[in-house]
N, C-alpha and C positions, 0 to 999 in steps of 0.2 A: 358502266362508269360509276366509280363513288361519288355519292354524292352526301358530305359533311352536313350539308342544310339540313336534309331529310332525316323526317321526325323517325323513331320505329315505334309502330303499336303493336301494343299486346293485347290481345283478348283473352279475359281470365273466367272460368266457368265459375256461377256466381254460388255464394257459399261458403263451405269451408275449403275447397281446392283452391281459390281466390283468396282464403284470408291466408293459408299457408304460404302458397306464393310468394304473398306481401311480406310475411315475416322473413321468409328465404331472400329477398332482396333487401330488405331492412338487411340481415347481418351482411351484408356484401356491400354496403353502405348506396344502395340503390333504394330513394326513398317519393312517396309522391303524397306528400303533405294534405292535398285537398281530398285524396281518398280517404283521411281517416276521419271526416267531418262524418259522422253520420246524419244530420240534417241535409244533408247537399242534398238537391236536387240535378246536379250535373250527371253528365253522362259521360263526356270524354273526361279524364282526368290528366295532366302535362306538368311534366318534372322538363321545364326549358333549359334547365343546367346540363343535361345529359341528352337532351333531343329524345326524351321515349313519352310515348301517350300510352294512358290504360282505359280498356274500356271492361265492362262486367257485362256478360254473356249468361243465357240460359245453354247450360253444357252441350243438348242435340245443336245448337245454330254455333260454337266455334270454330269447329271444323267449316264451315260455310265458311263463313267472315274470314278466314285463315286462306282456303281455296281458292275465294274469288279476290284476296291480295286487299282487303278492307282492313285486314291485321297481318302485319307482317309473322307472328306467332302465338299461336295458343296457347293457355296449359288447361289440360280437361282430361277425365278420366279415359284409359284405353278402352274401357268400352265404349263410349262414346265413338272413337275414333275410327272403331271395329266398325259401328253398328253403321256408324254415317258413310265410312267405306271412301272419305272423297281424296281429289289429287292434293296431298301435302305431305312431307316429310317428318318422319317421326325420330327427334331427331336425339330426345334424351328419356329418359327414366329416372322420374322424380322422387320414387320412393315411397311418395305418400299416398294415403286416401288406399292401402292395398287392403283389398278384398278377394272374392274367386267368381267365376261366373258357372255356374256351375246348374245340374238338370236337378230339380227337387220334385219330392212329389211322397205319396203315401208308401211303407214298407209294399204295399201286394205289387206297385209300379214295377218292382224290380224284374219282376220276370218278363212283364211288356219290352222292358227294354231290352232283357236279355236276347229274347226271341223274335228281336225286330217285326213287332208289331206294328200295326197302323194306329197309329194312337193319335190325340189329339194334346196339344202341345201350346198353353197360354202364356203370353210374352209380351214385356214392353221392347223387347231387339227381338222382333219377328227374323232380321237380318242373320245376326248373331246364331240365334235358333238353326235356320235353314241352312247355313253351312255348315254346323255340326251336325245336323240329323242328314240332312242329303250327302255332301261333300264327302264330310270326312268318317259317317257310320252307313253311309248305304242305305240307310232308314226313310222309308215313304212314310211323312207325317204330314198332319193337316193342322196349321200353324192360327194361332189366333192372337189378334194382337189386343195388348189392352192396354189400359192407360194408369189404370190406379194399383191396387194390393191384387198383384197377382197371384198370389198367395192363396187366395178366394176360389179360385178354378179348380181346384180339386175339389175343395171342399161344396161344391154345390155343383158337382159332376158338372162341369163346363167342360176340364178338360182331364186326363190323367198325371200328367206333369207340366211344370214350367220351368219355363229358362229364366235364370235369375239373380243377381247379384246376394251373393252370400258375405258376410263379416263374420257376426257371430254365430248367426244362428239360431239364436232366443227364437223370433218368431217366428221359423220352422218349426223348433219343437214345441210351443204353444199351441200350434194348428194341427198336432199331429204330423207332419212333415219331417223329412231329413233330407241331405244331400244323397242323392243317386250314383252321380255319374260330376267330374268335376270337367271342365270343359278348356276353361285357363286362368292363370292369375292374375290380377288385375291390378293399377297404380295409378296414379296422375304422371301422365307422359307430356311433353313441349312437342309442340309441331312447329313448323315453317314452310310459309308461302315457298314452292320453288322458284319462283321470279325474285323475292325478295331472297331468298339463298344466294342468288345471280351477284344480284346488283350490291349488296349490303354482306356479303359474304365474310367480308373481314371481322365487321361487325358485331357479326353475330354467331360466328366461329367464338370469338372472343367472349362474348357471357357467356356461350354455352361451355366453354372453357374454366369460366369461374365457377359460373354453377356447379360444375363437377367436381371440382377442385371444395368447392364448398360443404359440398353433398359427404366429399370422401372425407374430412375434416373430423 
């Protein structure tokens, strides 16, 4: 059942895929005034004119909030969505935030990887990692996960390569580093609840309709 009342919320990954967003809804005359306060201390944000609530998300927890129907849709980086793996529908490609995800490591790496070796492999998407070394290269690797500049893992023999979000590049080549092996390309994707798909289907057919209309513009 449609139900007109109902608010839809979005969960935006906090940042610059959030402030893009926002300007993507600004030109589509989709606006929510109390998010540009930057003094707010709020957390939900509500444009009552159009029934949408925003809320800002640390990018790994939108997929969550999106899953468990706390947001009827995200926008957050495809790795994220890879990495977190959960039930929701991916439903556009935003265009932005594109990068690669791709294996880095030192020039001598390359023949490890050639000769599928057992190597050891440091990652903030431990996830990410293990399907492309298991799944899709056959490669028995021992995965290490980490939290800050994984960049660091070679360089103090922790590991031989890492899986890793690439743009430019710079600080690969600072560390000694380059891209290996590229794994896929990467962008700020929208997701949606499939219950809210269900219920709100018109809905949100309908932005996701402008949005691309917008995007293609």
């Amino acid at each position: 059942m449609l139900n007109e009342d109902r608010y839809l919320t979005f969960a935006l990954g906090k940042g610059r895929l959030a402030n893009k967003t926002l300007e993507l809804f600004e030109r589509m005359g989709i606006t929510c005034e109390e998010m540009k306060d930057k003094n707010s201390r709020k957390l939900i944000f509500v444009n009552e004119e159009l029934k949408l609530k925003f809320f800002l998300a640390k990018g790994p927890d939108v997929p969550t909030y999106v899953e468990y129907g706390a947001a009827d849709i995200g926008v957050v980086g495809r790795d994220t969505v890879m990495e977190e793996n959960r039930n929701v529908y991916e439903v556009l490609d935003l265009g932005f935030g594109k990068c690669r995800m791709c294996v880095c490591g030192p020039v001598s790496a390359k023949e490890l990887l050639l000769h599928h070796e057992r190597i050891r492999v440091a990652s903030k998407y431990p996830n990410i990692a293990r399907d492309y070394f298991y799944d899709k290269k056959h490669q028995t690797v021992d995965i290490i996960k980490l939290n800050g500049s994984v960049e660091l893992g070679p360089l103090v023999d922790l590991s031989e390569v890492i899986v890793d979000i690439v743009e430019t590049g710079s600080t690969l080549r600072e560390n000694g580093l380059e891209v290996l092996e590229e794994i896929c390309p990467l962008s700020a994707r929208m997701i949606v609840n499939p219950v809210s798909m269900q219920m709100d289907r018109r809905r949100i057919q309908d932005l996701v309709g402008r949005i691309r209309a917008m995007l293609g513009s």
